[in-house]
MITOR-870016 format. One record per residue (C-alpha): residue number from 0; z, y, x. Coordinates in Angstrom, 1 decimal, always signed. Layout:
BEGIN
+-----+--------+--------+--------+
|   i |      z |      y |      x |
+-----+--------+--------+--------+
| NUM |      Z |      Y |      X |
...
+-----+--------+--------+--------+
// end
This chain:
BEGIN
+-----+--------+--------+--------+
|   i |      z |      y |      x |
+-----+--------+--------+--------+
|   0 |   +2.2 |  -23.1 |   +6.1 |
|   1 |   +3.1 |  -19.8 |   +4.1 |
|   2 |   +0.0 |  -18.7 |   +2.6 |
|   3 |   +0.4 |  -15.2 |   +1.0 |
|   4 |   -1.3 |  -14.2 |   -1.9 |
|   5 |   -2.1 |  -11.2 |   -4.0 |
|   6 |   -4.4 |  -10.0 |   -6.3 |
|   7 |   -5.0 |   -7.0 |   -8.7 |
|   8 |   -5.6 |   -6.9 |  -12.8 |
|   9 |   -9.2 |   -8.6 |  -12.2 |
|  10 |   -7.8 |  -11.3 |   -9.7 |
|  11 |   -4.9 |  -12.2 |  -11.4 |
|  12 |   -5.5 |  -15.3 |  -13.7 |
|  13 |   -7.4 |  -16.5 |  -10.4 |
|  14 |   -4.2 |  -16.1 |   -8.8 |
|  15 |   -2.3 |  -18.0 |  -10.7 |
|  16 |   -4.4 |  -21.2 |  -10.4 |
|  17 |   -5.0 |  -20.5 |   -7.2 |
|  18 |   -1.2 |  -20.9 |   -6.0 |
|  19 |   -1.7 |  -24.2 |   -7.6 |
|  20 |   -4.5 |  -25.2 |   -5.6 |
|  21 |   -2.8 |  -24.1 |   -2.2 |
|  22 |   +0.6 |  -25.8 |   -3.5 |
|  23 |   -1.3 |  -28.8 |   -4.0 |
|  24 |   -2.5 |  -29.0 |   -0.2 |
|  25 |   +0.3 |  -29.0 |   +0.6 |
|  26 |   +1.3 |  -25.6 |   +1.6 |
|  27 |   +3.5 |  -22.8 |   -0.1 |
|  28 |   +2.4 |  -19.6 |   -1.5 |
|  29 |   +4.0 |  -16.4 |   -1.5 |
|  30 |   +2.8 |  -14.4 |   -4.3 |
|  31 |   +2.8 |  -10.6 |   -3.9 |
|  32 |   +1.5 |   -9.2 |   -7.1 |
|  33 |   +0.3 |   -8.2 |   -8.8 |
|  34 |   +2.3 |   -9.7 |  -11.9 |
|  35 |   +0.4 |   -9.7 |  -15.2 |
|  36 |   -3.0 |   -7.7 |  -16.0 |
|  37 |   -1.9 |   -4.2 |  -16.4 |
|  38 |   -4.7 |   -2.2 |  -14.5 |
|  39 |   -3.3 |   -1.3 |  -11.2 |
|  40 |   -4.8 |   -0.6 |   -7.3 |
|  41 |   -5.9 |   -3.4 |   -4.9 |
|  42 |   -5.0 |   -1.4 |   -2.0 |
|  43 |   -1.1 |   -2.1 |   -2.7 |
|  44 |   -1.5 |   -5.9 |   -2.7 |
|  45 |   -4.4 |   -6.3 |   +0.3 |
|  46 |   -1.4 |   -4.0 |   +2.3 |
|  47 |   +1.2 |   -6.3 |   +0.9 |
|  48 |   -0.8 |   -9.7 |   +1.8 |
|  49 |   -2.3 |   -8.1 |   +4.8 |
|  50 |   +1.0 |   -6.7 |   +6.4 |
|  51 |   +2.7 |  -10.4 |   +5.6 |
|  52 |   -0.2 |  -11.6 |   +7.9 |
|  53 |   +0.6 |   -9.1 |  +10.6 |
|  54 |   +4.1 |   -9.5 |  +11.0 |
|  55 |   +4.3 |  -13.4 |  +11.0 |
|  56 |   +5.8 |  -13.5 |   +7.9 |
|  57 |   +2.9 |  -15.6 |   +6.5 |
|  58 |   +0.4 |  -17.5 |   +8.1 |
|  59 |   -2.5 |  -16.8 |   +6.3 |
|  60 |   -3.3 |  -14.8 |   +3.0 |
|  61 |   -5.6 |  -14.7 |   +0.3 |
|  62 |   -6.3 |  -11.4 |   -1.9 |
|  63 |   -8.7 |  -11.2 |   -4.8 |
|  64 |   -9.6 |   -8.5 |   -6.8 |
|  65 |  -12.8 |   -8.2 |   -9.3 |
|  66 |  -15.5 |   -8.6 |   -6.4 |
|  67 |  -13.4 |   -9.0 |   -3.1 |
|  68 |  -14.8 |   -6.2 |   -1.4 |
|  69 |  -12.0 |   -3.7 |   -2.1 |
|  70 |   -9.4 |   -5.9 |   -1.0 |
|  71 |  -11.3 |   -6.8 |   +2.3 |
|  72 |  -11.8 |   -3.5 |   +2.8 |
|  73 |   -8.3 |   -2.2 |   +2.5 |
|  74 |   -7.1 |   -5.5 |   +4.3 |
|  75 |   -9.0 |   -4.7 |   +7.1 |
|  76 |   -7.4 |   -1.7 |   +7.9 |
|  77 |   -4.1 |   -3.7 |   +8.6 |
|  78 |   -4.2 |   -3.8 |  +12.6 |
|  79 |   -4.7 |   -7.4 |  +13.6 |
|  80 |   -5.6 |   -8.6 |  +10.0 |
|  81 |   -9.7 |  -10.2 |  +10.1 |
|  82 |  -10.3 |  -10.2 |   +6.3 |
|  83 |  -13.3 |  -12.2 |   +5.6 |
|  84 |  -14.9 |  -11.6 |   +2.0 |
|  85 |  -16.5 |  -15.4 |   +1.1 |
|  86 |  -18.3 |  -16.7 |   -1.9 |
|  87 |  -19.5 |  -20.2 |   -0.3 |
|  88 |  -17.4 |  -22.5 |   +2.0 |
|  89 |  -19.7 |  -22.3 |   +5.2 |
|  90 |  -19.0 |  -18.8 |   +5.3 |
|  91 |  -14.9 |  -19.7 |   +4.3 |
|  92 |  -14.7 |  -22.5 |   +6.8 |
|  93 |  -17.2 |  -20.2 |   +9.9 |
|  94 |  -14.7 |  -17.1 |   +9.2 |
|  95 |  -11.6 |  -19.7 |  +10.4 |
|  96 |  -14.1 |  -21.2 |  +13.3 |
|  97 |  -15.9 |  -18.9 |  +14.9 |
|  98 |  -14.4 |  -15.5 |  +13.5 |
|  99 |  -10.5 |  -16.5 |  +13.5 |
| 100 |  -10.4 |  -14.8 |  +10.5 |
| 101 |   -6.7 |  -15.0 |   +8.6 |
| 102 |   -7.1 |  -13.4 |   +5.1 |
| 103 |  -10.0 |  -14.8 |   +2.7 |
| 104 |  -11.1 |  -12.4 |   -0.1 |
| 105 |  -12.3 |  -13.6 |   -3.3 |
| 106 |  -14.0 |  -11.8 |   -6.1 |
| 107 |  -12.9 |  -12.9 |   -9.4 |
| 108 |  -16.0 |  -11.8 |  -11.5 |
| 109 |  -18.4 |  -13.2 |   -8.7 |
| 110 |  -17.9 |  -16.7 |   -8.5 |
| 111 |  -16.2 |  -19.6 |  -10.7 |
| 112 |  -12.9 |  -20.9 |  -10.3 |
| 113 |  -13.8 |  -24.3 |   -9.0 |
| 114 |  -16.1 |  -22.3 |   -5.9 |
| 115 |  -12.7 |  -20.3 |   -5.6 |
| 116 |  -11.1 |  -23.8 |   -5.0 |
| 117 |  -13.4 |  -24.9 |   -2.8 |
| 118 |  -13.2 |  -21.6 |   -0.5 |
| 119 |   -9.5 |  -22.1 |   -0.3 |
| 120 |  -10.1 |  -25.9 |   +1.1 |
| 121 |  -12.8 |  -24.9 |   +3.7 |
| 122 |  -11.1 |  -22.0 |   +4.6 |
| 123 |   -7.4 |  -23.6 |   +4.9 |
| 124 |   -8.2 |  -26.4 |   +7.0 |
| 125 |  -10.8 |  -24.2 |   +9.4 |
| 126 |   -9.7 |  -24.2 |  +13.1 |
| 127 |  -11.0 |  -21.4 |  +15.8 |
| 128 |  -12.8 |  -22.8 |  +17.9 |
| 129 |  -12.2 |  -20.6 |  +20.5 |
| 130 |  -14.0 |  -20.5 |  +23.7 |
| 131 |  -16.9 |  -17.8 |  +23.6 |
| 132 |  -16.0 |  -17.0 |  +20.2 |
| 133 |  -12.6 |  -15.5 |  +21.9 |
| 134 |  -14.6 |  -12.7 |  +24.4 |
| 135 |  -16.3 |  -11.8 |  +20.7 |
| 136 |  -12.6 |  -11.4 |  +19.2 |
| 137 |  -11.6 |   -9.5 |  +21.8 |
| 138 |  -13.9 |   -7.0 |  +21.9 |
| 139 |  -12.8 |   -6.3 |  +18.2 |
| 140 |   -9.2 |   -6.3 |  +19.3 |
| 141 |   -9.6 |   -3.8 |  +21.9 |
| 142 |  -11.8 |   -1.7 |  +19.6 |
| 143 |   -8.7 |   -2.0 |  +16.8 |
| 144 |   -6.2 |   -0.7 |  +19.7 |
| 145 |   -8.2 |   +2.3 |  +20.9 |
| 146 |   -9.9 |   +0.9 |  +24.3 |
| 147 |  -13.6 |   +0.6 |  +23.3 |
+-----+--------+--------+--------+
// end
């Protein structure tokens, strides 16, 4: 799978290691910034990740910034993008399951790297469940489009 992935100044060295970690299960990641630690805004690279998402470009993304919250905020404004801000793999893995969620947000300065690994795992290999969980999803999607 293509797994894009983005962060800002805070999120960065997470980023790094984190392609690793998705490289090593076996995926590819498609970094889209930010590129070093120069302060710069979130909302550039959860649009970036978040659009890749939406037009099938990737199959999943993964944005982190100092907290998360930013980015799953921004992400989230991306029509069809479910952005799910995690800090412990039941959440991670539930937001694939129940939620069909296809961005995770990580913050940085919130949890450690090897809980950052961790959410990537339980998160990648998640699988919606669908049945009554899809009548809940839809109810958003018709929300996102205008109909509710």
């Amino acid at each position: 799978m293509n797994i894009a992935i983005g962060s800002d100044h805070a999120g960065y060295e997470y980023k790094e290691i984190l392609k690793e970690c998705i490289g090593g299960l076996g995926h590819h990641a498609v970094d889209l910034g930010t590129a070093g630690t120069a302060s710069c805004d979130y909302p550039d690279f959860a649009f970036a990740v978040a659009d890749s998402v939406a037009q099938g470009k990737s199959d999943f993304g993964v944005l982190i910034c100092g907290t998360g919250i930013g980015m799953s905020m921004a992400a989230n404004k991306v029509p069809g993008i479910r952005a799910a801000l995690c800090s412990e793999p039941l959440s991670a893995r539930f937001s694939r399951e129940h939620n069909n969620a296809n961005v995770l947000c990580l913050g940085a300065r919130v949890i450690g790297i090897e809980m950052a690994r961790e959410l990537i795992r339980a998160f990648l290999s998640g699988v919606f469940a669908g049945d009554r969980h899809s009548g809940r999803l839809k109810k958003i999607e018709e929300r996102e489009h205008g109909a509710g």
